[in-house]
TORFI-635582 format. One record per residue: residue in one letter; x, y, z of N, C-alpha, C, O in turn. Coordinates in steps of 0.05 Angstrom, whole numbers, plus 5000, padded with zeros to 4 digits. Layout:
N
aXYZXYZXYZXYZ
...
END
This chain:
566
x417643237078418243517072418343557042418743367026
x418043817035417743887008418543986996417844216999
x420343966977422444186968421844516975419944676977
x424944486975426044826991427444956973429144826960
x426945236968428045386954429345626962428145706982
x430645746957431346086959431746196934432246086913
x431346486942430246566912432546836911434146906929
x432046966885433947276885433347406868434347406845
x430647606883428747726865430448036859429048216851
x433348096863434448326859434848326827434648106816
x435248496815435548586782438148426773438048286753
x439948436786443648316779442648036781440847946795
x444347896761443647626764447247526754448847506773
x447947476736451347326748452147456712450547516695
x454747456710456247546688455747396663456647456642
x454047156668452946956643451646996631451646906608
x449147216642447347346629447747616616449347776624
x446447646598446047866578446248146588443948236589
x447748286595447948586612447148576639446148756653
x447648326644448248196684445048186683444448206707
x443148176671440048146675439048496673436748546666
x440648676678439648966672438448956643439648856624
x436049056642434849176615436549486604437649676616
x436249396578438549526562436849846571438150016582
x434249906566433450186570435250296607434650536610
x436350236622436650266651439750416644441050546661
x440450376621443150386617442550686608444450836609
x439850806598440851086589438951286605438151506600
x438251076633437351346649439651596660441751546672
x438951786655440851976664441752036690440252036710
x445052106692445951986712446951736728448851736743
x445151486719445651346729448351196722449551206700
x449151006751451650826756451050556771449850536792
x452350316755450950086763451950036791454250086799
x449749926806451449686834453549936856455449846868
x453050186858453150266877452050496889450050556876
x452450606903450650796919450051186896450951416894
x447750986882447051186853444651276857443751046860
x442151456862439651466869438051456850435751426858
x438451466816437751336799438250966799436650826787
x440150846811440550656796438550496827436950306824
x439250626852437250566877434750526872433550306874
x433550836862430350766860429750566835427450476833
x431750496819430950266798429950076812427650006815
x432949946825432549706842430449576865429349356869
x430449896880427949806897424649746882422849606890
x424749906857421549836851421649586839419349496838
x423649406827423849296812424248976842422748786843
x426549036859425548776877423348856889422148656895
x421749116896418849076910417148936896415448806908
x417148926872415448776848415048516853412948386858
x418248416848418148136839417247986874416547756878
x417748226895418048006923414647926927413347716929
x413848246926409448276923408548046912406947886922
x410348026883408647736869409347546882407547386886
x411447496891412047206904409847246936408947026944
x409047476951406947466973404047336955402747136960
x403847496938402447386928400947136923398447096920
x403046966922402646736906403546516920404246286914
x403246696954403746506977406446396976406346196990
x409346436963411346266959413246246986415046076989
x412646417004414346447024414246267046412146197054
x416946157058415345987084413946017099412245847107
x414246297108412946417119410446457122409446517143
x408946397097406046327086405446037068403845977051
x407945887084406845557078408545447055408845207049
x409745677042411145607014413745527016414845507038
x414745486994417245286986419145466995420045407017
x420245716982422645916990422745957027421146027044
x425245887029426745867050428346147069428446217093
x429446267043431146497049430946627014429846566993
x432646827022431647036996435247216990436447327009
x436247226968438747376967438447666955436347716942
x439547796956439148096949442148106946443648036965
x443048186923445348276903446247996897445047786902
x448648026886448947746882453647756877455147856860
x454147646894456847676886458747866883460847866871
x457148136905458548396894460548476916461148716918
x461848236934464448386946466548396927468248566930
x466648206903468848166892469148456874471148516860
x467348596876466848936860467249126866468349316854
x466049076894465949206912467849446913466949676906
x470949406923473249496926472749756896472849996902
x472349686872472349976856470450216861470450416847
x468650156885467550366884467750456917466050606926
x469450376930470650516958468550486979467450296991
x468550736980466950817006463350896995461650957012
x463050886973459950816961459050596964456650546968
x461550376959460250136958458449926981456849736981
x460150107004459550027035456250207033454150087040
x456150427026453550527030451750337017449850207028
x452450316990450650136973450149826981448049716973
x451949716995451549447004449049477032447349317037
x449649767046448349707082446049807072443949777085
x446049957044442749987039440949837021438749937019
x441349637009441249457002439749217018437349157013
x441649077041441148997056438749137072436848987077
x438249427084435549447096433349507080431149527090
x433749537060431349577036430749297033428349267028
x432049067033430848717027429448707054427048677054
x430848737081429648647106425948737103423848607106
x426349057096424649237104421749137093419549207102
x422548917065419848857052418248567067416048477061
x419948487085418448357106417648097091415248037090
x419147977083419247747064419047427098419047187093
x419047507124418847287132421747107133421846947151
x422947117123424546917117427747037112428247257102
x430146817124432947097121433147157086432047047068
x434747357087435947497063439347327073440547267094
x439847317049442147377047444347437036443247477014
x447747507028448747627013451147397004452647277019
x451047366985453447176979456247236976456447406958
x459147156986460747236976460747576982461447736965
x459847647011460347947020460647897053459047887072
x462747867051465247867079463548027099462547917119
x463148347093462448437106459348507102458648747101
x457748327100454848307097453248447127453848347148
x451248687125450548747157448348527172447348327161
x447948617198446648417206443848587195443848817187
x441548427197441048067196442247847168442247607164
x443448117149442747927122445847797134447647917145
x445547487124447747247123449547257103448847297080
x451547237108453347307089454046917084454746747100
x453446897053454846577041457346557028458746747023
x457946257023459446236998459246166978457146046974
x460846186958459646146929463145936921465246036927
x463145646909466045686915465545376905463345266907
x468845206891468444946885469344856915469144616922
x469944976925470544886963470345046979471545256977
x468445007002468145197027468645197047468445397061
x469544947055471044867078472345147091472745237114
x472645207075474445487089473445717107474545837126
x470745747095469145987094467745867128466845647134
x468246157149465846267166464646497155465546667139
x461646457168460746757166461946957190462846887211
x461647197181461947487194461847447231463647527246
x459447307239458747307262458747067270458646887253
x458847017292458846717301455846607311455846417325
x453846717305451446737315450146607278448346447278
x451146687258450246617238451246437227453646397228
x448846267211450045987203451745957178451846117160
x452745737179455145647149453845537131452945307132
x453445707110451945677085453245737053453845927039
x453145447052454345397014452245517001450445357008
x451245656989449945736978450145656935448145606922
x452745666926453045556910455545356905457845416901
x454345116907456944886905457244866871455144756863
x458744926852459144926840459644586825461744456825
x457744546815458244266807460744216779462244026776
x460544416765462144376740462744706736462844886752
x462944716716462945076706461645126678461144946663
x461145416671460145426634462645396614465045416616
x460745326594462845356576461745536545459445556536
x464745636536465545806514465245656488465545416481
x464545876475464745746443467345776441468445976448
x468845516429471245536417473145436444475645456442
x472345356464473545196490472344916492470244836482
x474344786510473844486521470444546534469444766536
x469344306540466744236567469144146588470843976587
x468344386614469944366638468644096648466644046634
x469043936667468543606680469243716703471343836708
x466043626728467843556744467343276767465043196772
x469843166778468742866781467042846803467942946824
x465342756802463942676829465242676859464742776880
x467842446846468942436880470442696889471142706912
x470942886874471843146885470043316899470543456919
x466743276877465543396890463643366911461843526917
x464443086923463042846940464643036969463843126991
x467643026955469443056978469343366992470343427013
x468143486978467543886980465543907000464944097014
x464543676998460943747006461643657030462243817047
x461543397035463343267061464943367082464843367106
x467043477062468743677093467543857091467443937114
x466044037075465144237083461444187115460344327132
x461143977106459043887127460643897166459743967188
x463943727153464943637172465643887188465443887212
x466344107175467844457179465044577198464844807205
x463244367203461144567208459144727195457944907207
x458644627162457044707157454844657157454744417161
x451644797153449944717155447444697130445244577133
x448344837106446444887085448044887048449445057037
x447144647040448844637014447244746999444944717008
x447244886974445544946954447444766928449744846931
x447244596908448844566884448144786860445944886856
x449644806851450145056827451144886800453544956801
x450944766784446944706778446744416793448644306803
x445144356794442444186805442144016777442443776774
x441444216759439944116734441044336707440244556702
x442644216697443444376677441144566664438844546672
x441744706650438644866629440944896597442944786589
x439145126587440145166557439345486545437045556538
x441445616546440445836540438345946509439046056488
x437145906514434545986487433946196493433146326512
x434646226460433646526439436646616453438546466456
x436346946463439947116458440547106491441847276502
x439646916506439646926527442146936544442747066564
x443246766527446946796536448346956530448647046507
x449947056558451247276559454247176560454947006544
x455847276576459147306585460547486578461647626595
x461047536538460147396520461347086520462446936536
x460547056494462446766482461246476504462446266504
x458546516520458546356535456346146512455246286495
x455845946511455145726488452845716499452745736524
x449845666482446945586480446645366503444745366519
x448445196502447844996524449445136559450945326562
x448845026571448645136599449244866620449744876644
x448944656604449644426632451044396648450444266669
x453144516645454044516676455644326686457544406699
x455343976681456043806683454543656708455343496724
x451543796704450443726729449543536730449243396710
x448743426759446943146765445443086747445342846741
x443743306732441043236720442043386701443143586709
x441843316669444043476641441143666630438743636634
x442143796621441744046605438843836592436943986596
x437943586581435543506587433143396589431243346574
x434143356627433043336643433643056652432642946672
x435242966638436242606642438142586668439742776667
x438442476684440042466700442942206696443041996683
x445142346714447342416702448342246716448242286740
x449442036706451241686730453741706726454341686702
x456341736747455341686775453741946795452341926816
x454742166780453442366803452042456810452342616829
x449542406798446642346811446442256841445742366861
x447541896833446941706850448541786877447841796900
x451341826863453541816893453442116906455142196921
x451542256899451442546913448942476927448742566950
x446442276916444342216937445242086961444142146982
x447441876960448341736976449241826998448641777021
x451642066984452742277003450742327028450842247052
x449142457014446442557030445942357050446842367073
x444242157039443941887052445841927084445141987107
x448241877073449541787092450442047115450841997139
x450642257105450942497117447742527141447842547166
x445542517127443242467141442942287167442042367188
x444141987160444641817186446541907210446741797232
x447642107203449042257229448242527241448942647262
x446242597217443442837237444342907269445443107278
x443142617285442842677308445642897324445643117336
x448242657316450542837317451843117314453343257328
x450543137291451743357284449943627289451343827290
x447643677291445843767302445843857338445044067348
x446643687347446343707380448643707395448543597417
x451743857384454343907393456243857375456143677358
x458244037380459544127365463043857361464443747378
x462943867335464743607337467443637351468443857352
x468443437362472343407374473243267339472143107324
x475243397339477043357321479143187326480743297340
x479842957319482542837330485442807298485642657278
x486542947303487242977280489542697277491042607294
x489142587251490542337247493142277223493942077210
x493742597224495442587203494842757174492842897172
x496542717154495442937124495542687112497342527115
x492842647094492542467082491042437053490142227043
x490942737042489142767030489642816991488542916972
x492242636998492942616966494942356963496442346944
x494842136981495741906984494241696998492341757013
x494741506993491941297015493541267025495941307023
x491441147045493241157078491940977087489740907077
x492940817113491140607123491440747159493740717167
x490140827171489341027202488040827216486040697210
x489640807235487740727264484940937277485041177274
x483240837287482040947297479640687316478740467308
x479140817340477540737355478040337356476340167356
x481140287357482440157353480739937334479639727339
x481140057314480039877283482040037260482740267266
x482739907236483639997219482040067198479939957193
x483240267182481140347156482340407133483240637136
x482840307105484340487093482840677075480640627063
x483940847074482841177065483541207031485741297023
x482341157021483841276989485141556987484941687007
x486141646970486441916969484642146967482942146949
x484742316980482842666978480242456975479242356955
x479742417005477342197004475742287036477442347053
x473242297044472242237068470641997072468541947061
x471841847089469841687099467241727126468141837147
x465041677127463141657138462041477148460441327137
x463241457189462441247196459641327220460241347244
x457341377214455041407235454741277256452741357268
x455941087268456340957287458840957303459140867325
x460441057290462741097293465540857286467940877293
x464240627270464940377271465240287244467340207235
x462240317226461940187205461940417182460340607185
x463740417159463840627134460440467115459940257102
x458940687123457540717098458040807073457140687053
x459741037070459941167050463841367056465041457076
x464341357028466541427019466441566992465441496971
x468041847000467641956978467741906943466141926924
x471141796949472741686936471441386917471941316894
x469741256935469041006920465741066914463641106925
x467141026884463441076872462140676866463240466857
x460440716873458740486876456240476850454940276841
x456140686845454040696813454240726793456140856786
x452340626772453540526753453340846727451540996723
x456140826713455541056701454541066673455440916655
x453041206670451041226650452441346622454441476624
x451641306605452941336575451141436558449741276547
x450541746552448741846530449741806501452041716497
x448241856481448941816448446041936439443741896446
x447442126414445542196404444642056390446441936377
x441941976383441041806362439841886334438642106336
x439641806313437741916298434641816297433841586298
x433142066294429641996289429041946252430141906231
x426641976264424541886244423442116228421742086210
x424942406238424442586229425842796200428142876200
x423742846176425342876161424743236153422543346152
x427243356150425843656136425243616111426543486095
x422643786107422643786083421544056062420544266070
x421844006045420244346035422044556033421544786027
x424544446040427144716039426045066027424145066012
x426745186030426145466022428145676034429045676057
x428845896008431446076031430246296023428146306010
x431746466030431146806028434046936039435146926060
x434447026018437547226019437447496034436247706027
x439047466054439647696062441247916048443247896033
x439648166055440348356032442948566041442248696061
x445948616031447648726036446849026040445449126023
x447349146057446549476057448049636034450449626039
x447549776012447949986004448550236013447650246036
x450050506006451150626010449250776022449550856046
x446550856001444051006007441850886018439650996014
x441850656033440650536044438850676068439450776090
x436050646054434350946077433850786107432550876127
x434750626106435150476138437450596150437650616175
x439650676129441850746140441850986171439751106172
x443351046189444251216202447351336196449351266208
x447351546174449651726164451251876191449952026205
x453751816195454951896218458051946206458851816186
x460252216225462452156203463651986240462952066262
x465351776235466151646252464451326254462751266238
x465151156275462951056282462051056307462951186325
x459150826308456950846334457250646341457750446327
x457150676377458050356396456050156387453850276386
x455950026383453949726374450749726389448549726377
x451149716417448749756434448150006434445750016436
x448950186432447550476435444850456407442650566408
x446050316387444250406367442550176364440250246358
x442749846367441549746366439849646394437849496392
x440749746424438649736440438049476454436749456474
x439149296441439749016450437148916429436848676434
x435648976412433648816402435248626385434448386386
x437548676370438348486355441548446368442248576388
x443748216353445948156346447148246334449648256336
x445248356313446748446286447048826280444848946283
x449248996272448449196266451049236237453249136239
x450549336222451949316191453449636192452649856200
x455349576182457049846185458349866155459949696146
x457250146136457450056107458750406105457850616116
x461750346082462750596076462550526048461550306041
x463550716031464050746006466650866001467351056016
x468850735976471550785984471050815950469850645938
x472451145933472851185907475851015892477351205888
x476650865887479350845869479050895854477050855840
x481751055850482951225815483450985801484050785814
x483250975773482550775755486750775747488050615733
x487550955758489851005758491950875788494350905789
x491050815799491450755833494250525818494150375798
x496250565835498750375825498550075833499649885822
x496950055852495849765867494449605848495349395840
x491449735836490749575806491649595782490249525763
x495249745777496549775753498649465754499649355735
x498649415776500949185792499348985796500548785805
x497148955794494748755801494948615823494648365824
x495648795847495448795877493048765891491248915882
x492348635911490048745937491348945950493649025949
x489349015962489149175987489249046014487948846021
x490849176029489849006059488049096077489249256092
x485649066083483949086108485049066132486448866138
x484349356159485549226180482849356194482049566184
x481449226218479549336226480149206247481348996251
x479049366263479449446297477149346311475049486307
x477049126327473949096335472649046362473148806364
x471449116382471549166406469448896411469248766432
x467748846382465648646385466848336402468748266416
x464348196390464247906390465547816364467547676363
x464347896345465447696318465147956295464648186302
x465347886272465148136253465847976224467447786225
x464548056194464147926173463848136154462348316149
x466848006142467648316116466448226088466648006076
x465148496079463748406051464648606044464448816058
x466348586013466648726003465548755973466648595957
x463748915964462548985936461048705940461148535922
x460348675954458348405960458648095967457147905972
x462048155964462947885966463947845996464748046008
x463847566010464547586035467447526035468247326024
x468947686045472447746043473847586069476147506068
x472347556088473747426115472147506140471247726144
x471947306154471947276180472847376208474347206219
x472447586222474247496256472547476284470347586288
x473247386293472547386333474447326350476047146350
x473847536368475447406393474147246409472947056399
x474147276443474147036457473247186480472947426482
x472646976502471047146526474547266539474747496545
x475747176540477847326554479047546534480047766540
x478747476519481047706495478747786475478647676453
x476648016484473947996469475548296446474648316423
x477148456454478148596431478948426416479348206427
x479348446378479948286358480948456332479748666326
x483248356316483048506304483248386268485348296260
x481048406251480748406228482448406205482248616194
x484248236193486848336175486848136150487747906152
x486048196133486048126107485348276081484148496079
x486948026051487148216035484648256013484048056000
x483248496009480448505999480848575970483148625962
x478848565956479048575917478248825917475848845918
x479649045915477949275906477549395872479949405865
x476649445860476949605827476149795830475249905850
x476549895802476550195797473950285796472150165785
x473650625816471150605810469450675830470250905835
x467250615850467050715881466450335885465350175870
x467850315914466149965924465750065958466950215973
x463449915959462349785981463549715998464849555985
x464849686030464849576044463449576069463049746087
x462749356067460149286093461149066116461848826112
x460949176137461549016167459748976175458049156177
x459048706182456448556195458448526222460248356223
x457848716242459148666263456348526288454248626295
x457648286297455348106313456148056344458247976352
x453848136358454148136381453847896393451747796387
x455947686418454647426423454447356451455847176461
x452347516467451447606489449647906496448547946518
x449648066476447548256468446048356451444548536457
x431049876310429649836285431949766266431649836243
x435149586273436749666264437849306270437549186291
x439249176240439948986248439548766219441148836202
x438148576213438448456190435348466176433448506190
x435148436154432248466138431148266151429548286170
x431748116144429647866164428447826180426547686183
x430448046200428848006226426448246230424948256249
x426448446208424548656209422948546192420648596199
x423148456180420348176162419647946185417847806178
x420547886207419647676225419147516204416947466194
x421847396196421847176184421446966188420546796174
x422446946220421446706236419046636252419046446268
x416746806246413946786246413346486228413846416206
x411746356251410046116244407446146222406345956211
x406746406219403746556213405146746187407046896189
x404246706173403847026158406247086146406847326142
x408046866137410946996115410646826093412746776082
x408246716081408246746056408446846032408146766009
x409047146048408847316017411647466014411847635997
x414147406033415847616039418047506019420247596025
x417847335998418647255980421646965984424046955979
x420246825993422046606004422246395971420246365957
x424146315965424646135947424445905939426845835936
x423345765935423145415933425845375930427245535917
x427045105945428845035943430044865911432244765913
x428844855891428744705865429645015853430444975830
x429645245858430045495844432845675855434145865845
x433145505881435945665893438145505888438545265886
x439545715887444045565888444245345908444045405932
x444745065898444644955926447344985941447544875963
x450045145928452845205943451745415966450545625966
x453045205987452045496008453145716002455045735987
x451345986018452246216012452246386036450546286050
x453246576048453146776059451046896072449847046057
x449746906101447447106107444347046085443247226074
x443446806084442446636080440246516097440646276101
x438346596105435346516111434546216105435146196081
x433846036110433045776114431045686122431145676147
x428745596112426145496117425345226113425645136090
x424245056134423444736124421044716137419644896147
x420744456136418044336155419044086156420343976139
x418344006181418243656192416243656221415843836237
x415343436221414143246237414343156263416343006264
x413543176281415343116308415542786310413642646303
x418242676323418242376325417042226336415442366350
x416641986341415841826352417341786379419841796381
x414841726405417641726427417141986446415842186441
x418541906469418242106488421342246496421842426512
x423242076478425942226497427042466478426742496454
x428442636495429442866490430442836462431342626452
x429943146444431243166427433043366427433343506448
x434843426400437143696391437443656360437043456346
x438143856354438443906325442043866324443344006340
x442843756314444443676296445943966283444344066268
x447544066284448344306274451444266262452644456255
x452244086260455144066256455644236226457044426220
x453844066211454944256186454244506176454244566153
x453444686201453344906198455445186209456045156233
x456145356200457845586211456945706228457545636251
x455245936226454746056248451246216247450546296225
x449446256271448446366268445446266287445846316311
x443746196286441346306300438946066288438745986265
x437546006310435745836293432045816305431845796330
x430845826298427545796305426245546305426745336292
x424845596320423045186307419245366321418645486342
x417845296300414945426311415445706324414445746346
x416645876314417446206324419146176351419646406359
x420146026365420946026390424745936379425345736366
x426146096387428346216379430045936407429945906432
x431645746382433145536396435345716411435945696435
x436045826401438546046412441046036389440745906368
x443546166394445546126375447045876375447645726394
x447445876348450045626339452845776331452945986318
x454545676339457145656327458345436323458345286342
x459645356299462345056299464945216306466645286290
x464945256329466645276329469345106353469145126377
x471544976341473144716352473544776377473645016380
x473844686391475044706423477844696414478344536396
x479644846426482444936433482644876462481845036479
x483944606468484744666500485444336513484444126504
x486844356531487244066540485843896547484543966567
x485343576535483443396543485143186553485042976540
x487243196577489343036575487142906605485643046618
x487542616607486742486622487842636657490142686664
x485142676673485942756696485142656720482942546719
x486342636747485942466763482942676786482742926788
x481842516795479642646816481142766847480142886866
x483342686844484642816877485643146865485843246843
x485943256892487943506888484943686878482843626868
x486443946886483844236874483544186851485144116834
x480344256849480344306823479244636814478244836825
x480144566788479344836776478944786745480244626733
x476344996731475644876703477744726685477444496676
x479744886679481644786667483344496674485244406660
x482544396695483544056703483043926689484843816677
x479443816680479043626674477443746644475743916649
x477643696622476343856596475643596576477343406574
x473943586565473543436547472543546521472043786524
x472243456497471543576467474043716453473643866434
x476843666463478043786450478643736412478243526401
x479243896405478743796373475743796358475543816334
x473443786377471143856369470143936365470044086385
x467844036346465744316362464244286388462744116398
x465544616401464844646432461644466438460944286454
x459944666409457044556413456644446391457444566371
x455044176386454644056366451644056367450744146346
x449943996383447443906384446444146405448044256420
x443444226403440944446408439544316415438944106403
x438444416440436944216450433344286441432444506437
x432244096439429644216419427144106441426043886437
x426344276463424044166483421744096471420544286461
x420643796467418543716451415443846458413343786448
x415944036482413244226485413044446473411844646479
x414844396447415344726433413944586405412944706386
x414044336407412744156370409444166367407844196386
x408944156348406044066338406543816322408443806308
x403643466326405543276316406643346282408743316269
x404843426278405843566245406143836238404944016250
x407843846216407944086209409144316225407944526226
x412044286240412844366255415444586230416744456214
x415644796231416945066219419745116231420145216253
x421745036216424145046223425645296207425645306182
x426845486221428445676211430645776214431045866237
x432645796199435945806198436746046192436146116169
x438246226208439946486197442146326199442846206220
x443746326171447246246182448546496171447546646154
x450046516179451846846163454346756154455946916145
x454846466157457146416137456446246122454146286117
x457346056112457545876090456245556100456945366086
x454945496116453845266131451845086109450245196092
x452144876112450244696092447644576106447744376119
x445344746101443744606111442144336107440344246120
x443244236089442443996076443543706094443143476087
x445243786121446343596128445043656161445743526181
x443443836162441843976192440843666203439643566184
x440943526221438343316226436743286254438243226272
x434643306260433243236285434842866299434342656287
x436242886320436642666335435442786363434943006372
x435342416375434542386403436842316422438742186414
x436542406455438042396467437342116484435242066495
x439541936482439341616493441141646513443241776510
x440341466540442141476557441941146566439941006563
x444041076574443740796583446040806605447740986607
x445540606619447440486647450340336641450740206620
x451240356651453440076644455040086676456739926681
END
């Protein structure tokens, strides 16, 4: 058999992504209201899954016509929403569901995480344990749809962990509960490239902590002891397939070992453990005891050197700046920039009396700014004055420091930056990070520039691709914040910024939840970018850096990803 897939050709895709996967123009059709019973936001959706389902007939993907996809989801996670929009939302869910049936895809639909899903579409779960979960009807089957292997992580948070034997032990009773269909959530880590990551505050890398890492290396022990799982879950097919199990219950045992009689033989049980006997006699497999060997990555360094440095300064907006948009108040961030960029600059002009009692006392001023953003970067009369951001839970923030003003009119300019969504930074309206054709937009030899880093700061090199076939990442530690290219193809964002949060040693029994098991505390969240060697040429490969704070690129380096056994 051949790998199986299910697919979820609806527009909503999960809170990780960039305006849930909606295109930013959808947001100013008139009238419209997301995710429930809206006839603007309806006729979006239907032309948009008739599209994507046609191409998949197309292209033969259906089982139905021989292909890999199995079943097909339409919305994605929306009982938990549900409830704010009442008695629309029930309309919007039952029409939903017959608009997916209606396109005749062959194969079930179904709804994840919606209790009350209609018939035919299957209602799943989404969940680090499902043991719990029936569906709606007793006619429809028990389907994990997302086993959550690990969780994402935040700039400026721990990497959530999670251990194999927990999630050995999820999969197991949930098989034992009667279920019949696991999906893992991830499978295979990925990496969000170019502005792809949403939440906000969710980090360029995407691994997950999965079997197979962010890439493509696979991940010891839980690779191996989740094949095994399988393995051994497989050798009892016949069983579990052809009647429904007797339960003999032998006690609570599932956070102490225990040693249980059964079928008068003894067995001892580790803790929050299943054992698996297919004969009913002999343990093949145990959750609890991993048997493989775990693998140890390290970044290494290459053979690869930048060279040819070159910058180009980003230019502060002026008062009369004919790019400007003159407004008295201000404009929400996405309304005006549309989602093309990160960046949108917010510039006043403030007069002091040469008389003002503050510069007679040779006082600052205090800045307080209010910010609904991601992050935000105060320049004042050109100089950068301070830093703020909040966080995916506490994304309001608020700006407070003391700025240099003199006598006279000054500048202040807000680089307020978006980090999950014709207007935005010079650079990027020069397509600076064009492989072709920016020789003339006045880039600097590096023998002629300040080598103290500086501020909003453009970065240009060249290097070589390595020798070797294993994975690479760029090296970013000694940089602050900001955005990077290699051959025009946009690595995605960087931040250093430290993990805040507990890395206290944790045990694999008992629930888990992200916050159990955390590792990187004290570090930067993300250190290394992952750089896919189908993006290189062997030479002469175009490396490009926006940082918007103070980052040294002189310490940037191409390493490789090594993994070994032990």
């Amino acid at each position: 058999m051949g790998r199986r897939e299910f697919s979820s050709p609806a527009p909503y895709i999960t809170q990780e992504a960039p305006l849930r996967g909606f295109p930013v123009w959808l947001h100013y059709v008139p009238g419209i209201s997301f995710r429930t019973d809206n006839e603007p936001f309806k006729l979006a959706m239907q032309g948009f899954t008739q599209k994507i389902v046609q191409m998949m007939k197309d292209e033969k993907l259906f089982e139905s016509q021989g292909g890999p996809i199995i079943l097909s989801q339409i919305e994605n996670e929306y009982g938990a929403i549900s409830k704010l929009f009442g008695n629309a939302s029930l309309a919007y869910m039952r029409w939903a569901a017959e608009m997916a049936v209606e396109l005749g895809t062959g194969v079930p639909w179904i709804m994840c995480k919606q209790d009350d899903a209609p018939d035919p579409v299957i209602n799943t779960c989404n969940d680090f344990y499902c043991d719990y979960f029936s569906p709606n009807k007793p006619y429809k089957p028990t389907m994990w749809t997302e086993a959550w292997t690990g969780w994402f992580t935040e700039f400026g948070g721990p990497i959530p962990q999670r251990s194999v034997e927990d999630l050995a032990f999820a999969v197991a009773r949930f098989i034992q509960k009667g279920g019949s269909f696991v999906n893992y959530y991830m499978y295979q880590g990925g990496t969000n490239f170019g502005r792809t990551a949403g939440g906000p505050f969710i980090t360029t890398s995407y691994d997950y902590d999965a079997p197979i890492d962010e890439y493509g290396l696979i991940r010891q022990p839980k690779y191996g002891h989740l094949k095994e799982l399988h393995r051994a879950i497989k050798l009892c097919e016949r069983a579990l397939v052809s009647a429904d199990p007797t339960v003999t219950r032998l006690g609570s045992y599932e956070q102490t070992d225990a040693r249980i009689r059964f079928n008068n033989m003894y067995y001892d049980l580790p803790p929050w453990s299943i054992s698996i006997l297919p004969d009913c006699k002999n343990v093949v497999f145990n959750t609890a005891k991993v048997g493989v060997q775990t693998s140890t990555t390290q970044m290494l360094p290459t053979d690869a050197k930048l060279l040819s440095w070159e910058t180009f300064s980003e230019d502060l907006p002026s008062a009369n700046d004919d790019t400007d948009i003159t407004t008295v108040g201000l404009l929400e961030q996405l309304n005006v920039t549309r989602d093309i960029s990160d960046y949108l600059w917010y510039t006043t002009s403030v007069d002091i009396s040469a008389s003002a009692s503050f510069l007679r006392r040779g006082q600052r001023i205090t800045l307080t700014v209010q910010s609904a953003g991601e992050a935000l970067h105060v320049f004042v009369n050109g100089q950068l004055s301070g830093s703020a951001f909040g966080s995916r839970e506490y994304k309001r923030f608020t700006f407070t420091g003391e700025v240099n003003l003199q006598a006279g009119p000054n500048i202040i300019s807000l680089l307020s930056v978006a980090v999950g969504l014709p207007v935005g930074l010079k650079g990027e309206r020069m397509n600076l990070v064009s492989p072709i054709g920016v020789s003339s937009v006045g880039w600097m030899p590096e023998s002629l520039f300040a080598r103290s880093p500086r501020p909003l700061t453009w970065y240009k090199a060249y290097f070589n691709a390595p020798e070797g076939d294993e994975p690479l990442a760029l090296d970013m530690v000694s940089m602050g914040k900001g955005q990077v290219w290699i051959n025009g193809q946009n690595i995605g964002r960087y931040w250093t910024l430290y993990a805040n949060g507990n890395c206290t040693q944790c045990s694999y029994s008992g629930h888990y939840k992200p916050t159990k098991c955390q590792l990187g505390c004290g570090q930067p969240t993300q250190r290394w970018y992952h750089v896919p060697r189908s993006w290189l040429k062997p030479t002469h490969n175009q490396l490009v850096v926006f940082e918007e704070l103070l980052g040294d690129v002189s310490r940037i380096s191409l390493v490789k990803r090594s993994v070994t056994n032990s």
